[in-house]
C-alpha positions in Angstrom: -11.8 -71.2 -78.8 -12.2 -68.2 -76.4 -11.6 -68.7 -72.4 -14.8 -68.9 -70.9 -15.0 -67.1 -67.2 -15.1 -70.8 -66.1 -11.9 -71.3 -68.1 -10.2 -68.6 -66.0 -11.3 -69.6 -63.0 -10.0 -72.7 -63.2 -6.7 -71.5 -64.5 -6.1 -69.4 -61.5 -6.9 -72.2 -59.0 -10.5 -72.2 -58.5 -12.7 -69.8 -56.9 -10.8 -69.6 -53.4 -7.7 -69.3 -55.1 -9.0 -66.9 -57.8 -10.3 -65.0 -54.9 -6.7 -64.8 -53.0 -5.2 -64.0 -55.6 -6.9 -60.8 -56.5 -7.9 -60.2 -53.3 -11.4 -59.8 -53.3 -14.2 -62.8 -51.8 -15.3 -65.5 -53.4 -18.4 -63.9 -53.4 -17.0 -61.6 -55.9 -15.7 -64.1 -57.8 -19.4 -65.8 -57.9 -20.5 -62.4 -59.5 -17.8 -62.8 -62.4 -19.7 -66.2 -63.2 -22.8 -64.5 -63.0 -22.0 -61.4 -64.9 -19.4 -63.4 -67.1 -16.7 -60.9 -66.9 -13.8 -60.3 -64.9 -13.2 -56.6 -64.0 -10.7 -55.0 -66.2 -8.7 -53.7 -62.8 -8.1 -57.7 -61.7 -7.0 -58.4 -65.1 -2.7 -57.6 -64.6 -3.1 -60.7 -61.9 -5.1 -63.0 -63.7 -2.5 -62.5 -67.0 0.3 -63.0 -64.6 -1.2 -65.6 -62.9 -2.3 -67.8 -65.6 0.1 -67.2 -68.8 -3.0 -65.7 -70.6 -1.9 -63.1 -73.2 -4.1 -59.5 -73.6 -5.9 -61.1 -76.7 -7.1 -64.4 -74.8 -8.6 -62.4 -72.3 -10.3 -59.6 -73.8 -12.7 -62.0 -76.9 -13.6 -64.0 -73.5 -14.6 -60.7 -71.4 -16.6 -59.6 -74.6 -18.1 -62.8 -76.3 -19.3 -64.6 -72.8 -21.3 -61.1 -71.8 -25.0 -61.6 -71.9 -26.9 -61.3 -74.9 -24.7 -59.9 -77.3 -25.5 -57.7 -80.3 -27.4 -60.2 -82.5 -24.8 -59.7 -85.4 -24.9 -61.7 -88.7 -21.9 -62.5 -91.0 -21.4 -60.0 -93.3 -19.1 -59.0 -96.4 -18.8 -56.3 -98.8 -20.9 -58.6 -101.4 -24.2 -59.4 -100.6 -25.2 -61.6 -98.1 -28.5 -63.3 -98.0 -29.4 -64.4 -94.4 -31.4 -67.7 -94.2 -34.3 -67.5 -91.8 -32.6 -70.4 -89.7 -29.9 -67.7 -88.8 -32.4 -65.3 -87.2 -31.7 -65.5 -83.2 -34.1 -66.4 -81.1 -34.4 -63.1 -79.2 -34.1 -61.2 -82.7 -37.3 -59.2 -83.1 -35.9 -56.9 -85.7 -33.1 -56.5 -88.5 -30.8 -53.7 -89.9 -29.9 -54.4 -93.6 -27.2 -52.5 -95.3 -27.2 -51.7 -99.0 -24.2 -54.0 -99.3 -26.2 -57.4 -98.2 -25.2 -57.0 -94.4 -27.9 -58.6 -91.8 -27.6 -57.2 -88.1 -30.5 -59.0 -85.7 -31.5 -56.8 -82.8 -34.0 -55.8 -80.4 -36.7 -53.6 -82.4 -38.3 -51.0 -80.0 -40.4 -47.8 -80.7 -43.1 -47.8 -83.1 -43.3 -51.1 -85.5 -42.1 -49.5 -89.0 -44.6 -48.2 -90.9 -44.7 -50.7 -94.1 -42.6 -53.1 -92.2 -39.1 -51.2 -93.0 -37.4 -47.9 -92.2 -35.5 -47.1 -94.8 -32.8 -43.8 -95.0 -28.9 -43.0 -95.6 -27.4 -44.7 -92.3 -25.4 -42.3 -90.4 -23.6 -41.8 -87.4 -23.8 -39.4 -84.6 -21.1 -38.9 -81.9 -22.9 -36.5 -79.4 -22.9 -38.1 -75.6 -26.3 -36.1 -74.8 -29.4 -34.7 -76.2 -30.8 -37.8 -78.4 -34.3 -35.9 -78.5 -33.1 -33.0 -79.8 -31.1 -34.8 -82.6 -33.9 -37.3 -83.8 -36.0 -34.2 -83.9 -33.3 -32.3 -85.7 -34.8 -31.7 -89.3 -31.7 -31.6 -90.5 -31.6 -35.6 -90.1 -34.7 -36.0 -92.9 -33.7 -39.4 -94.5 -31.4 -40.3 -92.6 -30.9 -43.7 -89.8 -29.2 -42.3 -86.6 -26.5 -44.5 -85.4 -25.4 -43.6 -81.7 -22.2 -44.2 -81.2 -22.4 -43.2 -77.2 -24.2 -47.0 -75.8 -26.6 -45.5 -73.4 -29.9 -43.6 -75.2 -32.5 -43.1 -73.0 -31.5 -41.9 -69.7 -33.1 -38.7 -69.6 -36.5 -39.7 -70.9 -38.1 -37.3 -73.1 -40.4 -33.8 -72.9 -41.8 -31.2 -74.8 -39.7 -29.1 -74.3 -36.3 -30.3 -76.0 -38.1 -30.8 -79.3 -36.5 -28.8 -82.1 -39.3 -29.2 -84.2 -43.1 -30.5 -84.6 -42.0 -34.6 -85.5 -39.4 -36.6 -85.5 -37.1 -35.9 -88.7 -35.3 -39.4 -88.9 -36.5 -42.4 -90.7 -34.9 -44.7 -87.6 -32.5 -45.2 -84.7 -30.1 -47.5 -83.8 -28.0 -48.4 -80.4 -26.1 -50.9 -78.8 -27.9 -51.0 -75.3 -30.9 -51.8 -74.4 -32.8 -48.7 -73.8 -32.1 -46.8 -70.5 -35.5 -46.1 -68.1 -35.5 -42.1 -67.5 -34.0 -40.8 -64.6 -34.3 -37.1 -64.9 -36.7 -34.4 -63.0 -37.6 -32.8 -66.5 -38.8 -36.7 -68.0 -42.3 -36.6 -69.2 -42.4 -39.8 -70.8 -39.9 -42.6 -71.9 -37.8 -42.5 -75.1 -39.6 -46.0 -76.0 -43.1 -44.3 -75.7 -42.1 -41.1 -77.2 -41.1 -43.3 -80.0 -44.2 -44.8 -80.7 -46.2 -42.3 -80.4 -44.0 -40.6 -83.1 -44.0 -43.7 -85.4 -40.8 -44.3 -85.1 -38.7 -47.4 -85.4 -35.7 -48.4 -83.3 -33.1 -51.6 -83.2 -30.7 -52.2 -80.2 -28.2 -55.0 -79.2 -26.8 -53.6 -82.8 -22.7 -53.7 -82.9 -23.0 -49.5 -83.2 -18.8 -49.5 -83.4 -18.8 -52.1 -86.2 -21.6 -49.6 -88.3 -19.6 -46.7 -87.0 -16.2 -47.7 -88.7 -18.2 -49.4 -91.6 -19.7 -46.0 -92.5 -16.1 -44.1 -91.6 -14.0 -46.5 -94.1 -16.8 -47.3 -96.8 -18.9 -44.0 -96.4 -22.4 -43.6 -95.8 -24.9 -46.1 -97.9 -28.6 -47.2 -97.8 -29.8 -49.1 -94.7 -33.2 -50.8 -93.6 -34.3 -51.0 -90.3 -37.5 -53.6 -90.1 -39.0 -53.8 -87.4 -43.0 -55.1 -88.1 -45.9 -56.0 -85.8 -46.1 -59.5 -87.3 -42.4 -60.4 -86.8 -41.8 -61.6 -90.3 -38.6 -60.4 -92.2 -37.9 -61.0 -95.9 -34.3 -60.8 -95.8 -34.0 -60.9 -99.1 -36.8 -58.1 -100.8 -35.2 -56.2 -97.7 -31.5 -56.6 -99.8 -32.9 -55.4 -103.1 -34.9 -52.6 -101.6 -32.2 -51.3 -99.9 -29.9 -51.5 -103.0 -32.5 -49.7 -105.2 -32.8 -46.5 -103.0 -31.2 -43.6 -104.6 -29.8 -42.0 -101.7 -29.9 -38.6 -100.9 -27.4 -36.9 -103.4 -29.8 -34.7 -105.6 -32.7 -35.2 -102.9 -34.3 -31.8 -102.1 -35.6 -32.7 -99.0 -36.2 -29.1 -97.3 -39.7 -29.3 -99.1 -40.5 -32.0 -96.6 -39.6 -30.1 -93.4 -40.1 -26.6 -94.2 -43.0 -24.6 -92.6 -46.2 -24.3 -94.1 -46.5 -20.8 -94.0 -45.1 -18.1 -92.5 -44.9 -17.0 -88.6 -43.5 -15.5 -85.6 -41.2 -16.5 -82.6 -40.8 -14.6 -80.0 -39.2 -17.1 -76.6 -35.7 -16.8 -75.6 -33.2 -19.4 -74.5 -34.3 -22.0 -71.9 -32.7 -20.7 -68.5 -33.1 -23.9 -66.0 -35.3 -23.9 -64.1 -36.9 -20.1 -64.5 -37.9 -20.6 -68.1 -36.3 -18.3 -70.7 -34.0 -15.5 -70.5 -35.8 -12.2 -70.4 -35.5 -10.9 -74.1 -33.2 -7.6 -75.1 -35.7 -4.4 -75.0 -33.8 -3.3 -78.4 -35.4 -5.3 -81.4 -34.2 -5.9 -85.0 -36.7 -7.3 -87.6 -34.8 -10.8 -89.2 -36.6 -12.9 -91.5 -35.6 -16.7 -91.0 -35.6 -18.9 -94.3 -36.9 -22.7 -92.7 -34.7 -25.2 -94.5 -35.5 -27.2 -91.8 -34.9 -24.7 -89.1 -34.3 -26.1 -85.3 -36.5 -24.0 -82.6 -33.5 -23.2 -80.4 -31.9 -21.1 -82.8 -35.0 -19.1 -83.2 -34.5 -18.7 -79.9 -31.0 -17.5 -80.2 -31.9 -14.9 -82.7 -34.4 -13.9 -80.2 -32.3 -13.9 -77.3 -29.8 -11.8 -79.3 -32.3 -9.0 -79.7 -33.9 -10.3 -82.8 -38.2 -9.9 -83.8 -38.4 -13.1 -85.9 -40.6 -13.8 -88.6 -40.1 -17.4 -90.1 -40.9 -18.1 -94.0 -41.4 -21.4 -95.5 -38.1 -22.5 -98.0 -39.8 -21.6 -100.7 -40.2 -18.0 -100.4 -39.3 -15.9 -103.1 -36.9 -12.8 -102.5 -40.1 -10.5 -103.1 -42.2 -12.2 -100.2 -38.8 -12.2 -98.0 -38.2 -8.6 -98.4 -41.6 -8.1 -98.1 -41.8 -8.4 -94.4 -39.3 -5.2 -94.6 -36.3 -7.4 -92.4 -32.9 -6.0 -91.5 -31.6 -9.3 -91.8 -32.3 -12.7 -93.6 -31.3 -15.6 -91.8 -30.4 -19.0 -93.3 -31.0 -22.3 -91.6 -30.2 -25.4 -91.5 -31.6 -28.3 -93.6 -31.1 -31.6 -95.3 -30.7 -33.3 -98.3 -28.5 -32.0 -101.1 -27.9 -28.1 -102.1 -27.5 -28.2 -104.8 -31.4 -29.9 -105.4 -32.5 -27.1 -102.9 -30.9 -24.7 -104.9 -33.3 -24.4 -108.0 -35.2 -22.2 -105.8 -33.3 -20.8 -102.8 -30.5 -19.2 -104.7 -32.7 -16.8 -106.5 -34.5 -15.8 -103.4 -31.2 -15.4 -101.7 -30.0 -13.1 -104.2 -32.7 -11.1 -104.7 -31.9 -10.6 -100.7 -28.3 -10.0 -101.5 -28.8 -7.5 -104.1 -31.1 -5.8 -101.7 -28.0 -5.0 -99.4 -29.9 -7.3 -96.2 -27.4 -8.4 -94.1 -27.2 -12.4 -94.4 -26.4 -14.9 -91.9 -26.7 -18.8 -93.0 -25.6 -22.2 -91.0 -25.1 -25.1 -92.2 -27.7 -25.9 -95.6 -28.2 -22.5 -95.6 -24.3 -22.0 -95.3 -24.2 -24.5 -98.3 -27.0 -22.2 -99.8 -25.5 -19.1 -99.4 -22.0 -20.7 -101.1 -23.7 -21.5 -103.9 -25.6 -17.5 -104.4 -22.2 -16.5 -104.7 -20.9 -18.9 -107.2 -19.0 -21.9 -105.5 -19.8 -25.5 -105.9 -21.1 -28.4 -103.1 -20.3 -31.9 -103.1 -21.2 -35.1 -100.6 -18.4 -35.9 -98.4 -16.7 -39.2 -97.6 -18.5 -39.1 -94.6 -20.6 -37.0 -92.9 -20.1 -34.8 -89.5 -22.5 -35.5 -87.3 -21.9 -35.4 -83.4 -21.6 -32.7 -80.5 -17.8 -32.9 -80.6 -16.7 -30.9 -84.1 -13.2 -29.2 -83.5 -13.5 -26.1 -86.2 -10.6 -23.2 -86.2 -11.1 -19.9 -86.8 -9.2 -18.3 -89.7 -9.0 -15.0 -88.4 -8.1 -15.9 -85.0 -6.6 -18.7 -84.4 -9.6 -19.7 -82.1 -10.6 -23.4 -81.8 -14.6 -24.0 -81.5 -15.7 -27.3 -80.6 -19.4 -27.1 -82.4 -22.0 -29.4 -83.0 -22.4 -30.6 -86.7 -24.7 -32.4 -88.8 -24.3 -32.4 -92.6 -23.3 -34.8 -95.5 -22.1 -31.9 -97.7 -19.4 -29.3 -98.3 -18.8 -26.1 -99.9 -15.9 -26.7 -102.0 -12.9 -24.2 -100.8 -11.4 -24.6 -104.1 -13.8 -23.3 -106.7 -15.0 -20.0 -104.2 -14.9 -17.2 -106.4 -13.0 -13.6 -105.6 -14.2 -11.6 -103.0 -15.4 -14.6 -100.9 -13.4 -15.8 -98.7 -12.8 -19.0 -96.0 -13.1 -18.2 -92.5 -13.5 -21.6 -90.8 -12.2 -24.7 -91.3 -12.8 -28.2 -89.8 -9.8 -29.8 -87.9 -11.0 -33.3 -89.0 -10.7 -33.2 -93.2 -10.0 -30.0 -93.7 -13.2 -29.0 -95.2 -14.8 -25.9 -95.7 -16.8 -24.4 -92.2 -17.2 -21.2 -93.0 -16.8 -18.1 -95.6 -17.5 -14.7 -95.8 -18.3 -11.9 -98.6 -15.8 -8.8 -99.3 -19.0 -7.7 -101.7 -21.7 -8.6 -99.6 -23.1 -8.0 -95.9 -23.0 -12.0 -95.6 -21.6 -14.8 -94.0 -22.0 -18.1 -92.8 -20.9 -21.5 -90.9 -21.4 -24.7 -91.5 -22.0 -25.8 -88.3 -24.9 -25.5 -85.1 -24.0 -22.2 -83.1 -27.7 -22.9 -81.0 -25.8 -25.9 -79.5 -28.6 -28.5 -79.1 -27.7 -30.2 -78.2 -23.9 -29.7 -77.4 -21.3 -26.9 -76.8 -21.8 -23.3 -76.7 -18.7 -21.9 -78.1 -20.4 -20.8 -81.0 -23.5 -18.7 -79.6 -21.2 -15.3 -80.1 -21.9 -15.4 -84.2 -25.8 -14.5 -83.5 -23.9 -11.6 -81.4 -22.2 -10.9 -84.6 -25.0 -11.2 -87.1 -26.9 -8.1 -84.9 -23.9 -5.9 -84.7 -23.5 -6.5 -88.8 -27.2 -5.7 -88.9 -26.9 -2.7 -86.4 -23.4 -1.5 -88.7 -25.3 -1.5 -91.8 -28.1 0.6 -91.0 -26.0 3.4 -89.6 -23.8 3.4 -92.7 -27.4 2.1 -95.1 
C-alpha cells in the first residue's frame, strides 16, 4: 500500500513535529492534508526523517492528489471495460484500437454520433493549442497534449489557421484552464462547441504519450455523448475496424473550394500586420491544407498570392502566369495525394517555375522527382523539432507535424538531402540540381512555435528573383 499524507505525518511526529522539522507552520502542514501532497522541496527531511525511500514517497505524492486521471486497466490485448468500472465523475471515454478504456472528463462539443474517431497522436508544443487544432494538417487525427495546461489563453479569430477545426478530438491531463489573456475572445471550452468538437481531460497524457512513442500511432475513440451512455464494447470493434490513415487522401477534405487571393502580412502585436514589401512577385499556392500564416509569410516576403484548390491541374496553375508555385502543407498519406498532385507539379516543373513545398507538399514534391514515402514509427508533431542543416551546419528548432517521410535512400540523382531531423534521422529536406525547387519538411510560418525557419520564404523570392534575370 502507498503512504497516505496522513501516513507521513504521523511518521514524522505529528503535525507540530512535522512542522519543526521542516520548518514551516502547522498551518502549512494542514494545507499538505488538504492538498494531499507534500512539496517536493520538504521531501530530503521527511526521507531523512522517516526512513521512507524515493519510491514510497513519490506513488503517495501522485496517487493521494485529487481526482486523478480516470484510468482503466489496460493491456496490449483487448480489454473490455464492464460498466461497473466507469467512475463516478467519468463523463467520457478514450478507447484505443488495442482494447484500452481511459475515463475522463468530456468537454467541448458532445461528439457528433456519440464518438470521435481518428489516428491518436501526440503534440509537444507548450503554446498555441488554437492554431494546432486548426492546423489542417491534423485532418484525422486525435491531439494528445503532452504540455498539462490547455486553455490559458482563451481563443480568438485571429489565431485560426484555417475556416474549422481540422482534428477529430483533443485530449489533456488538466482540467481546462479559464483564459487569462488581453487578446481572449471566448473560452477554449466554448470555442469548442461551437466548432463541434469533442474533448476528454483527467486523461494520463504521459501514459498515451509513451504508448504511442513505443507502439506507434493506432486508432482511438473519444466518446463523449449528450446522453452519457458508452458502449465500451461496439466502441472496441469500431475502433479496431478503422483503416487508419495510410492510403487516406485527405487534402480533398481541407482544400479550398476554389481559387483566391491573400494579400495580409504577418501579425505585428499590437499594430496589426507588418506593412507589405512595395516589390511584388506573382506565387501561386497549392492548398493541401494550407495554414493562413504562411500565406502571410509569402506575403510578407514580397509575394501577390493567388491560392488554388489541390486539385488544380498544371494548366490552371500556370495559368494564373506565377513566378513561383508554392506547396503546402497537408494530411493524410502522399502517396494517395499523389494520383493527382504529381502531374500538376510537373507540368509546373517542366515549365521552369521556381518551386517551394513544406511538409505534404515537401512529400509531394519528393515524389515529382521520383523518390518514395513511407509512415513513420511515429510521427513529429510539436513546436520543439531540432532539424540540421546540411550545408551549414546550422541547427533549426522548427515546428513539425507529419506522420510521413520522404525516403533518403531511394532519392534519385540530381536531388539531393539538405536537412535532416536530429531525432530519427529522417529526411527534412531536399533540393533539385535539375530543377528550380526545393523543399522542407517542416513549418517555417512558426504557428505556432519558433521562427528560425522564416528565412527560406527569404530564399524562395531570391530563387524566384534569380530565375527571371537568367529566364
Amino acid at each position: 500500500m502507498p503512504m497516505t499524507i496522513e501516513d507521513i505525518i504521523q511518521r514524522l511526529g505529528g503535525p507540530e513535529q512535522a512542522a519543526r522539522l521542516t520548518g514551516v507552520s502547522t498551518e502549512a502542514v494542514r494545507k499538505w492534508r488538504q492538498a494531499r501532497a507534500i512539496p517536493p522541496k520538504h521531501w530530503t527531511v521527511v526521507l531523512r526523517e522517516t526512513g521512507l525511500s524515493l519510491s514510497d514517497l513519490q506513488p503517495a505524492t501522485e496517487s493521494d492528489r485529487p481526482e486523478p486521471p480516470m484510468t482503466a486497466p489496460s493491456s496490449t490485448a483487448p480489454n473490455p471495460i464492464s460498466p461497473a468500472s466507469r467512475p463516478h465523475a467519468a463523463t467520457a471515454a478514450l478507447i484505443l484500437a488495442d482494447g484500452t478504456v481511459l475515463w475522463g472528463r468530456g468537454f467541448g462539443a458532445h461528439a457528433e454520433g456519440a464518438a470521435a474517431i481518428g489516428e491518436i497522436c501526440f503534440s509537444t508544443g507548450m503554446t498555441g493549442y488554437q492554431e494546432t487544432l486548426t492546423d489542417p494538417s491534423f485532418a484525422g487525427q486525435i491531439i494528445t497534449f503532452t504540455f498539462p495546461h490547455i486553455g490559458n489563453v482563451g481563443t480568438t479569430p485571429e489565431d485560426d489557421e484555417a475556416t474549422r477545426v481540422a482534428a477529430r478530438a483533443l485530449v489533456v491531463k488538466e482540467d481546462l484552464t479559464a483564459p487569462a489573456n488581453w487578446r481572449s475572445v471566448e473560452s477554449l471550452d466554448a470555442w469548442l462547441r461551437a466548432q463541434g468538437i469533442a474533448g476528454i481531460c483527467g486523461i494520463d497524457t504521459r501514459a498515451i504519450t509513451r504508448r504511442i512513442r513505443d507502439g506507434g500511432p493506432q486508432t482511438a475513440i473519444v466518446a463523449y455523448p449528450a446522453d452519457g451512455s458508452i458502449d465500451i464494447a461496439a466502441l472496441q470493434a469500431q475502433a479496431r475496424a478503422w483503416p487508419g490513415l495510410e492510403g487516406m487522401d485527405l487534402a480533398r477534405e481541407v482544400t479550398c473550394a476554389k481559387s483566391y487571393a491573400w494579400d495580409e502580412g504577418v501579425w505585428h502585436w499590437p499594430h496589426g500586420t507588418v506593412p507589405l514589401p512595395a516589390k511584388r512577385r506573382r506565387v501561386v499556392a497549392v492548398d493541401y491544407g494550407a495554414k493562413r500564416n504562411i500565406l502571410r509569410c509569402l506575403s510578407s516576403a514580397g509575394c501577390d498570392v493567388i491560392v488554388v484548390p489541390a486539385t488544380a491541374t498544371a494548366e490552371e496553375i500556370l495559368s494564373h502566369e506565377p513566378a513561383g508555385v508554392f506547396l503546402s502543407n497537408g494530411p493524410g498519406d502522399p502517396a494517395a495525394t499523389a494520383s493527382y498532385a504529381v502531374p500538376a507539379i510537373r507540368g509546373v516543373l517542366e515549365a521552369g517555375k521556381p518551386v517551394f513545398g513544406i511538409c505534404l507538399g515537401h512529400q509531394l514534391l519528393a515524389l515529382t522527382l521520383g523518390a518514395k514515402t513511407y509512415k513513420l514509427e511515429r510521427g513529429h508533431r510539436g513546436a520543439n523539432q531540432p532539424v540540421k542543416d546540411l550545408a551549414t551546419g546550422k541547427v533549426e528548432i522548427t515546428s513539425q507535424n507529419h506522420g510521413f517521410a520522404v525516403d533518403d535512400k531511394t532519392l534519385p540523382e540530381g536531388v539531393r538531402a539538405t536537412h535532416v531531423s536530429l531525432f530519427d534521422g529522417s529526411n527534412e529536406g531536399i533540393a533539385s540540381d535539375r530543377y528550380p525547387a526545393f523543399s522542407v519538411q517542416y513549418h517555417p510560418e512558426s504557428s505556432p512555435g519558433p521562427s528560425d525557419s522564416r528565412y527560406l520564404f527569404d530564399r524562395f523570392v531570391a530563387l524566384i528573383d534569380s530565375h527571371s534575370h537568367t529566364a
